[in-house]
C-alpha positions as CSV (number, residue, x, y, z in Angstrom):
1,X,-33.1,16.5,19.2
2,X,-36.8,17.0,18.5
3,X,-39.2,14.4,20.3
4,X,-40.3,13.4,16.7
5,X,-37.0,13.0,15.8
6,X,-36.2,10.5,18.4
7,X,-39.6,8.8,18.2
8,X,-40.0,8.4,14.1
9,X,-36.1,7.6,13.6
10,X,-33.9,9.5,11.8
11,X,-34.1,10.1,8.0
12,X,-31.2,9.1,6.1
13,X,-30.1,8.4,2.3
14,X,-30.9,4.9,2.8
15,X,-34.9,4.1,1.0
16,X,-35.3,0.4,2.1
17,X,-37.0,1.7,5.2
18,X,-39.1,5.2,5.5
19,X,-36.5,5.7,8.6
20,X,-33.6,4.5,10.8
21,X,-34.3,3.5,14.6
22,X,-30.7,4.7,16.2
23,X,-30.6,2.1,18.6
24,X,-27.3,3.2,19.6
25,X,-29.0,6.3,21.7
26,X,-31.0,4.5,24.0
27,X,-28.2,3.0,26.6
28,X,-26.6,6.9,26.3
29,X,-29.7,8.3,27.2
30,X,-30.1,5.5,30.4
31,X,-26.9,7.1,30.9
32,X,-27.5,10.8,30.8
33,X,-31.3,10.5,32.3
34,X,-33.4,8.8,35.3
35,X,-36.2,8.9,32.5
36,X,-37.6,5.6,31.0
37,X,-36.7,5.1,27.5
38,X,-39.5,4.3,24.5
39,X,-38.7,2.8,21.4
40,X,-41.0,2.9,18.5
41,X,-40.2,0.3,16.1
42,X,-43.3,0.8,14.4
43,X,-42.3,4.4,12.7
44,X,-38.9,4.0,13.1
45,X,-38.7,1.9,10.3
46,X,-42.2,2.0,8.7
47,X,-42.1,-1.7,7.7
48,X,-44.4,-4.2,9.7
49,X,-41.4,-7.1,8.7
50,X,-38.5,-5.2,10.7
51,X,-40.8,-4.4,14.0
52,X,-40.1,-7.9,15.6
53,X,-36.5,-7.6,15.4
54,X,-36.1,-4.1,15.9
55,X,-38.2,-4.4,19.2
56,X,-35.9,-7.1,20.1
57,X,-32.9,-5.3,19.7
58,X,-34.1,-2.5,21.4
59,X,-35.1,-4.4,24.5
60,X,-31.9,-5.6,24.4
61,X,-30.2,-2.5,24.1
62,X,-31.9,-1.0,27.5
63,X,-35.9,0.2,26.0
64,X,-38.1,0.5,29.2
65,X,-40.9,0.3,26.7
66,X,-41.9,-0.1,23.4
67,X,-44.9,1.8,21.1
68,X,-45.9,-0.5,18.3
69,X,-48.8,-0.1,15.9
70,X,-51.0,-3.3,16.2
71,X,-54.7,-3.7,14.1
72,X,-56.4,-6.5,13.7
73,X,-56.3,-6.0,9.4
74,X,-53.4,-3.8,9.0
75,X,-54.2,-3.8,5.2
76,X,-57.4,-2.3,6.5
77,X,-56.1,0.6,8.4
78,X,-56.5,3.9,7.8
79,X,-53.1,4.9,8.5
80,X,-49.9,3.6,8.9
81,X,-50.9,-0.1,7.4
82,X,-47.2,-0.7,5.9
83,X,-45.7,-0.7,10.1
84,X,-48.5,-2.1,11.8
85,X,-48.3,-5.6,13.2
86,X,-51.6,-8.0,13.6
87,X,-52.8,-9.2,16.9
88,X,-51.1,-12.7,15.9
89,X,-48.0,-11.0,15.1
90,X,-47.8,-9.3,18.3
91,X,-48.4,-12.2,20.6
92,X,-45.0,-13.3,18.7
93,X,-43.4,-9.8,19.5
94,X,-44.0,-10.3,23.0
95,X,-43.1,-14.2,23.4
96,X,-40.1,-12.7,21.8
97,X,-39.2,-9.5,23.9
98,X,-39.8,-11.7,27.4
99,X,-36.8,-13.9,27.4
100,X,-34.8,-11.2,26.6
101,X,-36.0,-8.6,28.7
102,X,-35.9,-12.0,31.8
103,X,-32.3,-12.3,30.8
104,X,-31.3,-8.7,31.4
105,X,-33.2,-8.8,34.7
106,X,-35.7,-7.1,33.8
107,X,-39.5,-8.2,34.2
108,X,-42.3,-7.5,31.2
């Protein structure tokens, strides 16, 4: 698996999102690997509206970090606008991520 591959997602048949995040590969990498584990919500799906719950899940799932496009007009970037979060928007990602990440043990 190419390191875009596992950082943009994986490209399906399915056209709601530009990708797929395969979630499902980060606890059998923590398995496989003493390596930390990034997920990239942000071009995994290419949709601002899925980031939040996609970085949820993949704190939940075992993510040691997470890479997420944040500008402070996302309508105004120059690339990537459709998956980027605001600065609001990612103060909510993290108040988000922490309890989960605290439940698991895990600090952020």
């Amino acid at each position: 698996m190419s390191q875009r591959t596992v950082r943009s997602g994986i490209r399906t048949f399915e056209e709601y999102t530009r990708n797929t995040l395969a979630l499902n590969i980060i606890p059998v990498i923590k398995k496989l690997s003493h390596l930390p584990i990034i997920a990239d919500p942000s071009h995994g799906t290419g949709r601002a509206d899925l980031v939040i719950p996609m970085s949820r899940a993949a704190v939940a799932v075992g993510a040691d970090g997470l890479i997420v496009e944040v500008h402070p007009r996302p309508e105004k970037a120059l690339v990537d606008g459709p998956q980027t979060l605001n600065f609001a928007q990612f103060e909510g990602l993290m108040k988000e991520c922490k309890p989960i990440a605290q439940s698991l043990g895990r600090k952020m």
